[in-house]
Structures are given as structure tokens and as C-alpha cells.
C-alpha positions as CSV (number, residue, x, y, z in Angstrom):
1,X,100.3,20.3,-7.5
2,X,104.1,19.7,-7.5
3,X,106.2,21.7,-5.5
4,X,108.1,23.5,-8.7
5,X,104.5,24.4,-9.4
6,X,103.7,25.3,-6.1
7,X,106.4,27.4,-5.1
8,X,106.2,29.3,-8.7
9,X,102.6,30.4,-7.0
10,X,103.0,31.0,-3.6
11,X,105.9,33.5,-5.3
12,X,103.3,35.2,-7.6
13,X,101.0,35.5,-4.5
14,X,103.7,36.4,-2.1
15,X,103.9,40.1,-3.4
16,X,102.1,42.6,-1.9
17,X,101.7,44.1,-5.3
18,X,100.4,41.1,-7.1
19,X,98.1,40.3,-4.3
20,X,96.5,43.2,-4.9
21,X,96.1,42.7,-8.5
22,X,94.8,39.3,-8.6
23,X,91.8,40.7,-5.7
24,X,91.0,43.3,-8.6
25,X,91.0,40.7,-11.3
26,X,89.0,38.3,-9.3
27,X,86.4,41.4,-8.8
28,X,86.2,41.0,-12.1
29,X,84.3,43.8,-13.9
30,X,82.0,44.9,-11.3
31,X,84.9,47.9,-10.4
32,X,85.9,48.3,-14.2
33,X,86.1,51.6,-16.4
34,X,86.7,49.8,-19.4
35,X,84.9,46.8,-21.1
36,X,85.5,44.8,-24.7
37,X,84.4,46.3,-27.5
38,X,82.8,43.3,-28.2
39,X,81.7,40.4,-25.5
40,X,85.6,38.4,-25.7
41,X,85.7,38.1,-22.1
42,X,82.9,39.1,-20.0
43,X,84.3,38.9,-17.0
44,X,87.7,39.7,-17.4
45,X,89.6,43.3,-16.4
46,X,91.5,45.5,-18.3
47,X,94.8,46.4,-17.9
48,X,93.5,49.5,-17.9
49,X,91.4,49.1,-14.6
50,X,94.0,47.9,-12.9
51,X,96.7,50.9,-13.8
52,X,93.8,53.5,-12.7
53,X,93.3,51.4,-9.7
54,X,96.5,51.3,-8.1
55,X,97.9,54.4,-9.6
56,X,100.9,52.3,-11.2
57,X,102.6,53.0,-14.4
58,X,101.4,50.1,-16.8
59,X,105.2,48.8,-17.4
60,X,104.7,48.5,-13.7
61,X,101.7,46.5,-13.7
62,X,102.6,44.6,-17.0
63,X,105.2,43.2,-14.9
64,X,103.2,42.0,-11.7
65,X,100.8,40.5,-14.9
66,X,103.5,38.8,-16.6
67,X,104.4,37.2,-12.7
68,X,100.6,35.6,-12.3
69,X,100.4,34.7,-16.0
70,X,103.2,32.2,-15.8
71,X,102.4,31.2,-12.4
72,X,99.3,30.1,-14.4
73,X,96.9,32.2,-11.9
74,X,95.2,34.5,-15.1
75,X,94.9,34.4,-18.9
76,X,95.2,37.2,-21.3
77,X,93.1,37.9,-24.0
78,X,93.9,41.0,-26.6
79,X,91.4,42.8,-28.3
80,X,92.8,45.8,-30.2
81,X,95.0,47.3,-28.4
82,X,93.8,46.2,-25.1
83,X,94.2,43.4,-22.8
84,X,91.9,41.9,-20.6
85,X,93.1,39.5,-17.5
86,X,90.6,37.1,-15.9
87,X,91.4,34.3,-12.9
88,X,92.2,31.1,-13.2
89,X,90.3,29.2,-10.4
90,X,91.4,26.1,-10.8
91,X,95.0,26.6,-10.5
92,X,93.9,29.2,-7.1
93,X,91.5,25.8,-6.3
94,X,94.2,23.9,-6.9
95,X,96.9,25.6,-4.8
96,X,94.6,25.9,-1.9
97,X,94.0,22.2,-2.1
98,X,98.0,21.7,-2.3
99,X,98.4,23.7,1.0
100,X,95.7,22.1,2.9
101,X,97.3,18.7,1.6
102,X,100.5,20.0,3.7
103,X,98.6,20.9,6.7
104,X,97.3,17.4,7.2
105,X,100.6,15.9,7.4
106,X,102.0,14.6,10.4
107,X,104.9,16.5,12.2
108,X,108.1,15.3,11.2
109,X,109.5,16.8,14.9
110,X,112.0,19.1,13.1
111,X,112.0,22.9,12.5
């Protein structure tokens, strides 16, 4: 992973906020009130879940959303009128491996 890229996800995972909202949409459904009509995303949340979970408004939440959807850490899927977010593991895989990639490198001696 590039450092543009990099930096775009440590930002999305830097936020308390957002934090929280990924660990809810990498539950997944197990802690859900809502599910798909139909079976579009099995284990994805609803926007829904994650308002009634954190007691947010959902312009609030929409925002924090928007923030891990173009850091490329969820995808969206509408059905109806709702939306359902589910995890992206490789990108989370991927920044991991990016991080522990910049652990192994030597000192440089400054800092």
C-alpha cells in the first residue's frame, strides 16, 4: 500500500467515532435489528444498526460512513431505502501488512 493510500486509512481509523463504527460493521449482523429484505448482503449492517447503536443522528453517521467508504475500508449496498455496510478485509489486511512492513525497517537514527 502507498502512502497516499495509507495515510487516507490510518485517517479513517484515527477517529474515535469511526473506530467504533467499523468494530460494529465487522460484527456484522450478529448485533443487528434490521436485515435485507431479501439475502443482498448477508453479512453486512444497516445503517440503521449503527444509528441505534451509538445513539447518533444518521447525518452523523452517514458522515463517519462516507469517511471509511473512500478510505476503501466498507462497501455499500442499497436495497430500498436502506443501506447496508460490510468490511473490506483486504484493504484492513492490507493496511496491517503496510504497517508491519514499517516496523521492520531499520532506524534511520532521526526523530
Amino acid at each position: 500500500m502507498a502512502a497516499p493510500e495509507l495515510s487516507v486509512v490510518a485517517k479513517a481509523l484515527g477517529d474515535p467515532t469511526r473506530l467504533v463504527i467499523f468494530e460494529i460493521i465487522l460484527a456484522g449482523r450478529s448485533g443487528s435489528c434490521c436485515s435485507p429484505a431479501d439475502d443482498c448482503c448477508p453479512d453486512a449492517v444497516c445503517v440503521c444498526d449503527i444509528v441505534s447503536q451509538l445513539g447518533m443522528i444518521q447525518s452523523k453517521v452517514s458522515y463517519h460512513l462516507r469517511e471509511l467508504k473512500e478510505a476503501g475500508l466498507i462497501v455499500e449496498t442499497r436495497r430500498g431505502r436502506w443501506n447496508y455496510y460490510q468490511a473490506v478485509l483486504g484493504q484492513l489486511a492490507g493496511f496491517a501488512d503496510a504497517i508491519r512492513a514499517m516496523a521492520r525497517q531499520p532506524s534511520t537514527g532521526q526523530g
